[in-house]
PyMOL CGO cylinders between C-alpha atoms (Angstrom):
from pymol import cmd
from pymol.cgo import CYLINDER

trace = [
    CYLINDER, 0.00, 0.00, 0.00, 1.57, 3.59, -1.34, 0.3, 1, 1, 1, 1, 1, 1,
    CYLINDER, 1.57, 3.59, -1.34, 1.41, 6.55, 0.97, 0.3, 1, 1, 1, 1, 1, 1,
    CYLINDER, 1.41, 6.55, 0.97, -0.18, 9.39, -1.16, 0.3, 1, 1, 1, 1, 1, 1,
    CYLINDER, -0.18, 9.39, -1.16, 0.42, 12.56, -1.30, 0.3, 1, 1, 1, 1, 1, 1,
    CYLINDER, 0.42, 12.56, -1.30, -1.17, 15.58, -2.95, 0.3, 1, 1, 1, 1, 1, 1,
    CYLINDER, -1.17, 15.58, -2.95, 0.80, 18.18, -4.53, 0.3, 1, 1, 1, 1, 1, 1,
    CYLINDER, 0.80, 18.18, -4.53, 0.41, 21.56, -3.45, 0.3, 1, 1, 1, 1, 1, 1,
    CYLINDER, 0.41, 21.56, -3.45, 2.85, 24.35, -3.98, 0.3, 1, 1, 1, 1, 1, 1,
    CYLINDER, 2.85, 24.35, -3.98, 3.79, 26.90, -0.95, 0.3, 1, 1, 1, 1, 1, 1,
    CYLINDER, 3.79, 26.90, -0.95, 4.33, 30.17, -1.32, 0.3, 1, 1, 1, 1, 1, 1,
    CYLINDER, 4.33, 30.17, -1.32, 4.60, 33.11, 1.57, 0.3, 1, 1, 1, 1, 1, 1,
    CYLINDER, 4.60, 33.11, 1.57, 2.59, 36.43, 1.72, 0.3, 1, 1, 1, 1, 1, 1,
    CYLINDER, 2.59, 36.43, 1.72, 1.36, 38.48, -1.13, 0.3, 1, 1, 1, 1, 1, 1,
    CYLINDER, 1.36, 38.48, -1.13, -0.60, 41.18, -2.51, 0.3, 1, 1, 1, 1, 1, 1,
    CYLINDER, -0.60, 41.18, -2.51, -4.60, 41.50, -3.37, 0.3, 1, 1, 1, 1, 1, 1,
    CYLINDER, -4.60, 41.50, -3.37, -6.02, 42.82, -6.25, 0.3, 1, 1, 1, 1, 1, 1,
    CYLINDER, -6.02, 42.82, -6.25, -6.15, 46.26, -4.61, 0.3, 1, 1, 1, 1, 1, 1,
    CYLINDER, -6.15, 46.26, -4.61, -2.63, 46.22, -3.76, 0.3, 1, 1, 1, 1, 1, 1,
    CYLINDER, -2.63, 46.22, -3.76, -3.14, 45.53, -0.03, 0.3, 1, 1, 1, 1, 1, 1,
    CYLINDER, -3.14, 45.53, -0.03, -0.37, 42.96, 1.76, 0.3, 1, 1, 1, 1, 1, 1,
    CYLINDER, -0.37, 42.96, 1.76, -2.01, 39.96, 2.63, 0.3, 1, 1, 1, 1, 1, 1,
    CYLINDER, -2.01, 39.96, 2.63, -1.66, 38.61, 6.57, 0.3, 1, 1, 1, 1, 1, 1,
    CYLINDER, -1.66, 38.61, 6.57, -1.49, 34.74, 6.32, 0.3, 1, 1, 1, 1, 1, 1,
    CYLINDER, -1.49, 34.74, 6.32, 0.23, 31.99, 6.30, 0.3, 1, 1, 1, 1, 1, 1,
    CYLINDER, 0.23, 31.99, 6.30, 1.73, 30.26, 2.97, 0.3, 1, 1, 1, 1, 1, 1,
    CYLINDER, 1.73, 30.26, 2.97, -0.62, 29.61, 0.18, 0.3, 1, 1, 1, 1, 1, 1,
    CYLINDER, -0.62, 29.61, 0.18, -1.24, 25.96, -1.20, 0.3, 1, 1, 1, 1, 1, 1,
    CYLINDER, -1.24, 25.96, -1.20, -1.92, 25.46, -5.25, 0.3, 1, 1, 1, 1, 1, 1,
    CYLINDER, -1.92, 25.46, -5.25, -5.51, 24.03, -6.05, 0.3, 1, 1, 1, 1, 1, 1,
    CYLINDER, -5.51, 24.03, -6.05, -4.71, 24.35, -9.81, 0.3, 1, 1, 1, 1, 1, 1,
    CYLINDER, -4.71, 24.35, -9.81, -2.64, 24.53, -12.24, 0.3, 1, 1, 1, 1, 1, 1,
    CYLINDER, -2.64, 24.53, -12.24, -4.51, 27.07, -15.33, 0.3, 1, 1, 1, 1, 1, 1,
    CYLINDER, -4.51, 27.07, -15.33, -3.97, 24.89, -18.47, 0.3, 1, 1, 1, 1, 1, 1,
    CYLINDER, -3.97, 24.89, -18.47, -4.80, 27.35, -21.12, 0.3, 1, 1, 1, 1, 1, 1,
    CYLINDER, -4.80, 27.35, -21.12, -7.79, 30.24, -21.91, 0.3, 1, 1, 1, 1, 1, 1,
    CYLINDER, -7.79, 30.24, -21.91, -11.00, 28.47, -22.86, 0.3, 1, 1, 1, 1, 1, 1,
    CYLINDER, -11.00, 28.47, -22.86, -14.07, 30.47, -24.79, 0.3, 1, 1, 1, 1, 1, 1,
    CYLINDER, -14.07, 30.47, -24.79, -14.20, 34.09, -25.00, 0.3, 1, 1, 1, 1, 1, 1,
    CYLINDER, -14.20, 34.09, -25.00, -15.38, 34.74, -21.65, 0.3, 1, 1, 1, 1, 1, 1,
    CYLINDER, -15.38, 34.74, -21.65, -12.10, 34.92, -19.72, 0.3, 1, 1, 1, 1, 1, 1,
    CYLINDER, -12.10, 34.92, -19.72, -12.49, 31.31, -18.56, 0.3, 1, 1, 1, 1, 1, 1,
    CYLINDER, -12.49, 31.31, -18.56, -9.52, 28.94, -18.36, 0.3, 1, 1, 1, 1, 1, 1,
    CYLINDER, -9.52, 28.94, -18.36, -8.75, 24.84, -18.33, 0.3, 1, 1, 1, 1, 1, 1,
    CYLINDER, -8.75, 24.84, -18.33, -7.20, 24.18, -14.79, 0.3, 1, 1, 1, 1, 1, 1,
    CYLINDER, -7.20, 24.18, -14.79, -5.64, 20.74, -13.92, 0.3, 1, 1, 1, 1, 1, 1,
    CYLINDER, -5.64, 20.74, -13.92, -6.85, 20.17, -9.99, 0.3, 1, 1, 1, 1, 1, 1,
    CYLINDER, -6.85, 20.17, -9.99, -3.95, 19.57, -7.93, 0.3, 1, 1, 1, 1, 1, 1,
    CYLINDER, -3.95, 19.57, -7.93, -6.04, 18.13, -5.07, 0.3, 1, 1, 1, 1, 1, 1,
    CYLINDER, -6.04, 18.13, -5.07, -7.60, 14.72, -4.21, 0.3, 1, 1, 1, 1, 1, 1,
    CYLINDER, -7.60, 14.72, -4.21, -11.07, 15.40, -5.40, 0.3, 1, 1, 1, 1, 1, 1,
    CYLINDER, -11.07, 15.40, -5.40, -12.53, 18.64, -7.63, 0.3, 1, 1, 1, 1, 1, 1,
    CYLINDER, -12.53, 18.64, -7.63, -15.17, 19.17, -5.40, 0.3, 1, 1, 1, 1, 1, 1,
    CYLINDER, -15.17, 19.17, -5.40, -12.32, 21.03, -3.45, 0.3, 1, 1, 1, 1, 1, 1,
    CYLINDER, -12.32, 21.03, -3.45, -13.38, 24.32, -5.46, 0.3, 1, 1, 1, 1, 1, 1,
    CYLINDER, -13.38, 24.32, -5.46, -16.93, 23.60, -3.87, 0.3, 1, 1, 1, 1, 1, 1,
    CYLINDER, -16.93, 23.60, -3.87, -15.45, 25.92, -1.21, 0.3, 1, 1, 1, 1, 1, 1,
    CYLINDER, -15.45, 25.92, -1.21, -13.57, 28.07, -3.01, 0.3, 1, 1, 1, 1, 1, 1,
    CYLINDER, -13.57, 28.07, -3.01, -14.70, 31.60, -3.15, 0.3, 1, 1, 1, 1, 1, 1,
    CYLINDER, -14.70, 31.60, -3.15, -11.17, 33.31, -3.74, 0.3, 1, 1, 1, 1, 1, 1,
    CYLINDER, -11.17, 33.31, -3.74, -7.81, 32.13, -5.09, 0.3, 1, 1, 1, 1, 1, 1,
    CYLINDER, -7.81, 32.13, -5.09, -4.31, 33.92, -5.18, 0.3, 1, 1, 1, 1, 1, 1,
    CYLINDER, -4.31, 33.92, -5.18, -2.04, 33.79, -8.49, 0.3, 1, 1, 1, 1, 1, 1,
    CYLINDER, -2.04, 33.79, -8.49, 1.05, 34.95, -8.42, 0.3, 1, 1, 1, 1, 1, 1,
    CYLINDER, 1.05, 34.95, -8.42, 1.02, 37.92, -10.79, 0.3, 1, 1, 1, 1, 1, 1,
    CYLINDER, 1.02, 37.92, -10.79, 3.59, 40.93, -12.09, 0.3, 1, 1, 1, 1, 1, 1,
    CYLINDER, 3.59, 40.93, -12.09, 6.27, 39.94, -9.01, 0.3, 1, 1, 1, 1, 1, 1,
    CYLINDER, 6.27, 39.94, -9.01, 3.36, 39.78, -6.26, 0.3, 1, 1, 1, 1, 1, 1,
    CYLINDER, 3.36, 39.78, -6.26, 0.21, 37.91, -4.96, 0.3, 1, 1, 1, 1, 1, 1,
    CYLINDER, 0.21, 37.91, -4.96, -2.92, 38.98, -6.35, 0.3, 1, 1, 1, 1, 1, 1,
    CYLINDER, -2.92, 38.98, -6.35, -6.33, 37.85, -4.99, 0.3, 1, 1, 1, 1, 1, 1,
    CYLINDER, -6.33, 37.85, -4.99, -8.94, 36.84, -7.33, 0.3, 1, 1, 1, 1, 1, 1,
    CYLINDER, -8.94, 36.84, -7.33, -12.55, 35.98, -6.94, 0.3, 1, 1, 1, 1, 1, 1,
    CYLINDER, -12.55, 35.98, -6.94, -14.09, 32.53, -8.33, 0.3, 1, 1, 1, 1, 1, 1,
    CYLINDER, -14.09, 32.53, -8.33, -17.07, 33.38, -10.26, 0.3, 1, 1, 1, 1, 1, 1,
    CYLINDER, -17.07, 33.38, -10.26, -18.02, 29.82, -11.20, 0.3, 1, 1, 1, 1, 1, 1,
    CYLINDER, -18.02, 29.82, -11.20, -16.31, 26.83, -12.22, 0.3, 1, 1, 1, 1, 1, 1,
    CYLINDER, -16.31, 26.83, -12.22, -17.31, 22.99, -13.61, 0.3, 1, 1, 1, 1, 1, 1,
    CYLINDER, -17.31, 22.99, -13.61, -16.08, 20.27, -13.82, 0.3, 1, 1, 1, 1, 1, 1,
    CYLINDER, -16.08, 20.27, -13.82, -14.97, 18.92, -17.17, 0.3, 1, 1, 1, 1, 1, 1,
    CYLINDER, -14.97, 18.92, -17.17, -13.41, 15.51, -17.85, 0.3, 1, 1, 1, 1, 1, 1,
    CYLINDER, -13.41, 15.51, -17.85, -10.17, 15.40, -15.18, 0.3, 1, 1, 1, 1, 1, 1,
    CYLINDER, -10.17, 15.40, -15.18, -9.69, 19.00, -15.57, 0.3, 1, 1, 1, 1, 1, 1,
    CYLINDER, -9.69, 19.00, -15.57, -11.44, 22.00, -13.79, 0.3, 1, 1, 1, 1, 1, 1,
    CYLINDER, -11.44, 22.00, -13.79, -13.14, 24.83, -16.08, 0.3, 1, 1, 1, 1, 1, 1,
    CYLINDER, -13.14, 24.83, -16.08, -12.80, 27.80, -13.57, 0.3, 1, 1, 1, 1, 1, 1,
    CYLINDER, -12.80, 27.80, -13.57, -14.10, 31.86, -14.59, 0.3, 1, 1, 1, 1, 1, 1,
    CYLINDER, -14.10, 31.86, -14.59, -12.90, 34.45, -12.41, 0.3, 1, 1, 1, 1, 1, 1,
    CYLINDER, -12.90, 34.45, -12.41, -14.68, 38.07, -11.88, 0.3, 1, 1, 1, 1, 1, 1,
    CYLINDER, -14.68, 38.07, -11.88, -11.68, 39.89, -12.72, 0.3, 1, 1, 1, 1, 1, 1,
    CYLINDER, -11.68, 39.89, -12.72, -10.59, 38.46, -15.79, 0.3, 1, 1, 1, 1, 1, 1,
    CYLINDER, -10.59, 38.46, -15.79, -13.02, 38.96, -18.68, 0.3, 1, 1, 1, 1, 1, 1,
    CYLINDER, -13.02, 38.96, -18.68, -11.26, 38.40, -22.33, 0.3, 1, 1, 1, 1, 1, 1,
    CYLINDER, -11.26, 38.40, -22.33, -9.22, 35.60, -23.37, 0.3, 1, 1, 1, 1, 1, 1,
    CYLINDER, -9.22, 35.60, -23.37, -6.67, 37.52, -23.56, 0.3, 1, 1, 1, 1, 1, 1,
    CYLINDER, -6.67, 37.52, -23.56, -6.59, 38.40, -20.08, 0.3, 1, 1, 1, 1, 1, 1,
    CYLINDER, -6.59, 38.40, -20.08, -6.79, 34.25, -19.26, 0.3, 1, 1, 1, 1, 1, 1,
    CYLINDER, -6.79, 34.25, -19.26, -3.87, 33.65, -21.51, 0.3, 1, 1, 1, 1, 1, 1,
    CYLINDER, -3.87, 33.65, -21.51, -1.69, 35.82, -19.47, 0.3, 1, 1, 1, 1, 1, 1,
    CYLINDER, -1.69, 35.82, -19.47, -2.13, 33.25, -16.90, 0.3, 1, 1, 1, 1, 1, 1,
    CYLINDER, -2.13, 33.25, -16.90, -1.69, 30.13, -18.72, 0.3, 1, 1, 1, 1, 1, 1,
    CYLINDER, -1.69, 30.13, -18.72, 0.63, 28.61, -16.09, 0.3, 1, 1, 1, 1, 1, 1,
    CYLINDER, 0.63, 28.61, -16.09, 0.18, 29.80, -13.07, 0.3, 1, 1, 1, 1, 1, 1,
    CYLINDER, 0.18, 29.80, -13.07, -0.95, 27.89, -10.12, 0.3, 1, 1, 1, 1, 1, 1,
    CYLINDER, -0.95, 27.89, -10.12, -4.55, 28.88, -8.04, 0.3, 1, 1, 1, 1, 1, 1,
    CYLINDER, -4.55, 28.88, -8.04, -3.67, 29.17, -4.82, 0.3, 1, 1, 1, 1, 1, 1,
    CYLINDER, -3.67, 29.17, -4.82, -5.38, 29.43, -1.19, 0.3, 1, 1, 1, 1, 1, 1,
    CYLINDER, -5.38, 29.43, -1.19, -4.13, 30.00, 1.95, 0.3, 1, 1, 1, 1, 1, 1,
    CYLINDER, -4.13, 30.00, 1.95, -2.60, 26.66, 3.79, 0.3, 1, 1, 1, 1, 1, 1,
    CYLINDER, -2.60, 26.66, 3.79, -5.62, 26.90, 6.78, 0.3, 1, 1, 1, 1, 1, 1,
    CYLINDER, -5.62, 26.90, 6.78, -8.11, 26.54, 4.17, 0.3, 1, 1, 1, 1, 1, 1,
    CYLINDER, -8.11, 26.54, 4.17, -6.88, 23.32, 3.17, 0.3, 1, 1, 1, 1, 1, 1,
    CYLINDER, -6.88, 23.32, 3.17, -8.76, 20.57, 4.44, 0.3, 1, 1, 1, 1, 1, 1,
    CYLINDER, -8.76, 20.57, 4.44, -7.89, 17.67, 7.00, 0.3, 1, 1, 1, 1, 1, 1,
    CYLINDER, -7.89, 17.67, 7.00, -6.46, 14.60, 5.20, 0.3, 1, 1, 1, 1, 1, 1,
    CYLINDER, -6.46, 14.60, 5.20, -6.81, 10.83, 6.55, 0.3, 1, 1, 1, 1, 1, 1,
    CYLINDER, -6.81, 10.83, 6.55, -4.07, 10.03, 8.35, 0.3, 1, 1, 1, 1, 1, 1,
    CYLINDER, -4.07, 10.03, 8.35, -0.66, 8.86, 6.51, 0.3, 1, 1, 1, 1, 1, 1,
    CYLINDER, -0.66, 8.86, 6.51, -1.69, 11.07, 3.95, 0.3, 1, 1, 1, 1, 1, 1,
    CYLINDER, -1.69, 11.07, 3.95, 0.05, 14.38, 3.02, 0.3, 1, 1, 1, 1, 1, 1,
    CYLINDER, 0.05, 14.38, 3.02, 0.14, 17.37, 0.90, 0.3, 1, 1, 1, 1, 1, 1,
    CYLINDER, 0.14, 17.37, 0.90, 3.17, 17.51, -0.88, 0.3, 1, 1, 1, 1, 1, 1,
    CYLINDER, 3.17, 17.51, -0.88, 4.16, 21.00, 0.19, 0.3, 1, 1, 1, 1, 1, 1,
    CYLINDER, 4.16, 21.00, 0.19, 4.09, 18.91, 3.80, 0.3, 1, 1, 1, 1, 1, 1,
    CYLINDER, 4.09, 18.91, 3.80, 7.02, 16.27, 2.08, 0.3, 1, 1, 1, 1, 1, 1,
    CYLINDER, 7.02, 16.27, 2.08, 8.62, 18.88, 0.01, 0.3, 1, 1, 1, 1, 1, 1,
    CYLINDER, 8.62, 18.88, 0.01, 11.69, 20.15, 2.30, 0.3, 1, 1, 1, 1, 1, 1,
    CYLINDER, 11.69, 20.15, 2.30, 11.68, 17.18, 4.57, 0.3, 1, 1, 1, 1, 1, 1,
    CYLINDER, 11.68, 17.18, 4.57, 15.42, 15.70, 5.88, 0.3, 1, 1, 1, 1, 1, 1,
    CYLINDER, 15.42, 15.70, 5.88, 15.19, 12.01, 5.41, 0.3, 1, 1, 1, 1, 1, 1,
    CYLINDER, 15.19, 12.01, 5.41, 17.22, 9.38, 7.39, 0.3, 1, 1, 1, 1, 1, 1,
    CYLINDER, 17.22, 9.38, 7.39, 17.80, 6.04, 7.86, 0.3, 1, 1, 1, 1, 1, 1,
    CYLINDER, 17.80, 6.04, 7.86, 16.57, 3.80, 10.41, 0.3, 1, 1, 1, 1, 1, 1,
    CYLINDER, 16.57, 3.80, 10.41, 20.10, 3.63, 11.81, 0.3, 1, 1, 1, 1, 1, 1,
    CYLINDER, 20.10, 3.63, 11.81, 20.13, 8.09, 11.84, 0.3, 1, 1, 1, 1, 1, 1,
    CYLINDER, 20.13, 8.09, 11.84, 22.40, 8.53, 8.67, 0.3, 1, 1, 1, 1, 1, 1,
    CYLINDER, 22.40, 8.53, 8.67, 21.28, 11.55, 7.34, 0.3, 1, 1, 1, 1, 1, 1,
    CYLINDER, 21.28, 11.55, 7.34, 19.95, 10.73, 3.31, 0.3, 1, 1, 1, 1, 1, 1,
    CYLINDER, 19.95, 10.73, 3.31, 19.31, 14.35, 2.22, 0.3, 1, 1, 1, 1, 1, 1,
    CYLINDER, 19.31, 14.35, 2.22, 16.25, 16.20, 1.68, 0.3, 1, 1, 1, 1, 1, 1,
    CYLINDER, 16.25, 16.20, 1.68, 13.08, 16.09, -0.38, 0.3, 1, 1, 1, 1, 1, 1,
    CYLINDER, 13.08, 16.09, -0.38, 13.35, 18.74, -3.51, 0.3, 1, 1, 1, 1, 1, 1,
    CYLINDER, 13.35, 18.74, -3.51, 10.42, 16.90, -5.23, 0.3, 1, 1, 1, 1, 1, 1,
    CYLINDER, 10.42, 16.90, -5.23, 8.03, 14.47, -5.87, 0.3, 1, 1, 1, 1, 1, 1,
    CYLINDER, 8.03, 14.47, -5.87, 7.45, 12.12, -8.79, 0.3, 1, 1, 1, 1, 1, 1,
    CYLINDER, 7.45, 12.12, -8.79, 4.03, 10.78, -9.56, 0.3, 1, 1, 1, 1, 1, 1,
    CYLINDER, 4.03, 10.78, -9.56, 4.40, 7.47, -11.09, 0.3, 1, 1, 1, 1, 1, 1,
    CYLINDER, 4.40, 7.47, -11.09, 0.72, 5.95, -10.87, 0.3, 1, 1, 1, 1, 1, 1,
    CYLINDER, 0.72, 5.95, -10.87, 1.47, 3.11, -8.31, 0.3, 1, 1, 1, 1, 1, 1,
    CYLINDER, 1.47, 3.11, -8.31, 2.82, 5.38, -5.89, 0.3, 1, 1, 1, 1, 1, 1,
    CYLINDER, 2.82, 5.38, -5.89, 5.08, 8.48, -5.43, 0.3, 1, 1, 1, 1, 1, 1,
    CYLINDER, 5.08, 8.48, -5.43, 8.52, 8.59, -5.67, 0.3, 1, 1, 1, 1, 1, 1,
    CYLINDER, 8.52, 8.59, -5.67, 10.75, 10.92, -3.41, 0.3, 1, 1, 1, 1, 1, 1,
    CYLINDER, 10.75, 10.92, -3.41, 13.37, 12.85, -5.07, 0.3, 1, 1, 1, 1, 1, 1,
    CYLINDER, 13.37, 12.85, -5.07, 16.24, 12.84, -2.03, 0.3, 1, 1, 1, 1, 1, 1,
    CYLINDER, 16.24, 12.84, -2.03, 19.32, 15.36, -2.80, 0.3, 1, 1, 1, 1, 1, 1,
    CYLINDER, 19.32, 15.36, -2.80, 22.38, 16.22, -0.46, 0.3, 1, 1, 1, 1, 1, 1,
    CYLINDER, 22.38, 16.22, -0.46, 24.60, 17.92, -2.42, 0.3, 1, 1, 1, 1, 1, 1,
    CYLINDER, 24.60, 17.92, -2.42, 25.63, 16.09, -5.72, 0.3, 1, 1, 1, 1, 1, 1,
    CYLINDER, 25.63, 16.09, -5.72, 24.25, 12.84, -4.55, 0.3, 1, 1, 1, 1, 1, 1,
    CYLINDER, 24.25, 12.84, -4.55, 20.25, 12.06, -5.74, 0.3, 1, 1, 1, 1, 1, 1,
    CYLINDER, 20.25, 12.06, -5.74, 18.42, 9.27, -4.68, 0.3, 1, 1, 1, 1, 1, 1,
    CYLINDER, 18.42, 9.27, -4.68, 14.85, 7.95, -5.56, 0.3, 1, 1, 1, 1, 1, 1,
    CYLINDER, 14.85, 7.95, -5.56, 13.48, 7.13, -2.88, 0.3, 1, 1, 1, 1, 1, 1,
    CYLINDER, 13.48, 7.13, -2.88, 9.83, 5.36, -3.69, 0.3, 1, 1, 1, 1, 1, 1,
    CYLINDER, 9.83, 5.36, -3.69, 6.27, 6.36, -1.30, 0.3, 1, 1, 1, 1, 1, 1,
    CYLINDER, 6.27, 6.36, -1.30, 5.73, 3.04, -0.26, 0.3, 1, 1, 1, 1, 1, 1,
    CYLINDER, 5.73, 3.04, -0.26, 5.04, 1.50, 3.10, 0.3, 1, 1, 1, 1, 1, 1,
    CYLINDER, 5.04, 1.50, 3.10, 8.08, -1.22, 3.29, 0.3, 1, 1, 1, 1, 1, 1,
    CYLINDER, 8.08, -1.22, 3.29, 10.77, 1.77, 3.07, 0.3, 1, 1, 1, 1, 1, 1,
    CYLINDER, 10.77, 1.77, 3.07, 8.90, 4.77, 4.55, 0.3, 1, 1, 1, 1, 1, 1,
    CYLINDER, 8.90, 4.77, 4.55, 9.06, 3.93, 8.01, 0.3, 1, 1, 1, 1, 1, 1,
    CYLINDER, 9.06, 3.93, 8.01, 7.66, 7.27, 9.63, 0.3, 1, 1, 1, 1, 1, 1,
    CYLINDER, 7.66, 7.27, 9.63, 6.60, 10.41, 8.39, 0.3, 1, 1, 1, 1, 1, 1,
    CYLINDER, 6.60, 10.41, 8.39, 6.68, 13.49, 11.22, 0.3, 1, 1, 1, 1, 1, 1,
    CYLINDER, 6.68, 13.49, 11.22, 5.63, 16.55, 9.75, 0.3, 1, 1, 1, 1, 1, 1,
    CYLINDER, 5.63, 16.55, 9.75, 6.25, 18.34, 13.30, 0.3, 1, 1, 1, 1, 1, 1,
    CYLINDER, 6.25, 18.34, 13.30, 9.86, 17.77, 12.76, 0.3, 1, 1, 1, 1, 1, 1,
    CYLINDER, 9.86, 17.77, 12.76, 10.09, 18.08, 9.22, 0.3, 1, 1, 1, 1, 1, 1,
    CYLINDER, 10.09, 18.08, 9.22, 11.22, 14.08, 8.87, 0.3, 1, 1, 1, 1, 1, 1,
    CYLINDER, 11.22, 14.08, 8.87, 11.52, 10.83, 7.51, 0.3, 1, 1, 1, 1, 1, 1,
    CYLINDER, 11.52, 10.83, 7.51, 12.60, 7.87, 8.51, 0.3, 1, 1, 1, 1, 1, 1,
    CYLINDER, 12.60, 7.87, 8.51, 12.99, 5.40, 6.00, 0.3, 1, 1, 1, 1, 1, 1,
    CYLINDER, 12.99, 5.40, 6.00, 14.26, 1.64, 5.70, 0.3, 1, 1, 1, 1, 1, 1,
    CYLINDER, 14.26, 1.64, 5.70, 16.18, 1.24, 2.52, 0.3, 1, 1, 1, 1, 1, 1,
    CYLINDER, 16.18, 1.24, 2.52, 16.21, -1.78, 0.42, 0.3, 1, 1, 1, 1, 1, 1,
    CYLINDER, 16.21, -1.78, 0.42, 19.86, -3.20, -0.41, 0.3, 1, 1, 1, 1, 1, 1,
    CYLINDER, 19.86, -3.20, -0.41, 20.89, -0.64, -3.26, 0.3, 1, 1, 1, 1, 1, 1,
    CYLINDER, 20.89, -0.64, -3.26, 18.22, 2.01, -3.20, 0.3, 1, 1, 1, 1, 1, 1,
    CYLINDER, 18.22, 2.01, -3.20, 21.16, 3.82, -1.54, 0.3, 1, 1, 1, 1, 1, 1,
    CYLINDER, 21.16, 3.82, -1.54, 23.93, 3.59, -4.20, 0.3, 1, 1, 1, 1, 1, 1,
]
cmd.load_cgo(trace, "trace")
C-alpha cells in the first residue's frame, strides 16, 4: 500500500487585487490554469487536489502575478473531464486568461482541508530531511514524482540524488512536526 500525497505548492505572503499585503500563512496550489477556454475569460485548470469538489469551497484564489500575490474571486467553475473549467470576476477576455496560462490557483494553507491520516500534501514532504533507520542523514526532499502506483521521493544532499519510492516497506515514519523521515532502505536504493 503507497502513501499518497497531494501536490500543493507553498508560497509566503502576497498582494490583493487592490494592492493591499495579505496577513497569512503560505498559500497551497488548487490548480494549475492549463490554457484560456471560450471568450469569456475562462480557463482549463488541472486540480492539484484529491477530489474537484475542493473548489466547492472556493470563493477566492491567489495567483502569483507581475512579481506579487494577487487575490482573485471565483465566479463559477465545472467540472470537465479530469480537468477543472474555472471563470474568475476579474478576468473577462481571453486575452486576459492567456496571461495566466501557467500559473498555479492558490489558497491559503488553513483553508486546506484535514487529510486521513498517513496522507500528506506535498508541500508537507517537500523540504523534509530524510534518514535512515540507523540516523544517517539521506538528504532532503526537492520533489516528488508521480508514477501511478505510488510516489517517488526525489532525495538530494549535495551532488548525490536518490529515488526514494512512497511506499510503506521503506517509509518507516513520516513526522511533519519535525520536518522528517525515517525510512528503511532496500539493499541498493542507496547507491
Amino acid at each position: 500500500m503507497c502513501l499518497r500525497s497531494f501536490l500543493a505548492k507553498s508560497l509566503k505572503f502576497g498582494s490583493s487585487a487592490s494592492g493591499k499585503k495579505q496577513a497569512m500563512s503560505s498559500l497551497v496550489s488548487i490548480g494549475r490554469i492549463v490554457k484560456p477556454r471560450g471568450v469569456k475569460g475562462e480557463f482549463l485548470v488541472a486540480p492539484l487536489t484529491f477530489s474537484v469538489e475542493r473548489f466547492d469551497s472556493v470563493t477566492r484564489v491567489f495567483i502569483e502575478v507581475d512579481g506579487g500575490t494577487r487575490e482573485f474571486t471565483i465566479e463559477h467553475y465545472r467540472p470537465y473531464g479530469s480537468m477543472v473549467i474555472v471563470k474568475l470576476s476579474e478576468i473577462n477576455t481571453p486575452e486576459d486568461a492567456r496571461l495566466l496560462k501557467g500559473r498555479h490557483l492558490m489558497v491559503p494553507e488553513e483553508e486546506s482541508p484535514p487529510l486521513p491520516e498517513g496522507v500528506y500534501y506535498y508541500y508537507q514532504i517537500i523540504g523534509m530531511d530524510v534518514f535512515t533507520v540507523d540516523g544517517a542523514f539521506v538528504g532532503r526532499v526537492t520533489d516528488i514524482i508521480e508514477t501511478g502506483s505510488n510516489d517517488v521521493y526525489v532525495v538530494r544532499d549535495g551532488d548525490r540524488e536518490h529515488l526514494i519510492p512512497a511506499v510503506r516497506d521503506v517509509i518507516r515514519e513520516i513526522d511533519t512536526a519535525r520536518k522528517r523521515i525515517v525510512i528503511s532502505p532496500e539493499p541498493g536504493l542507496l547507491e
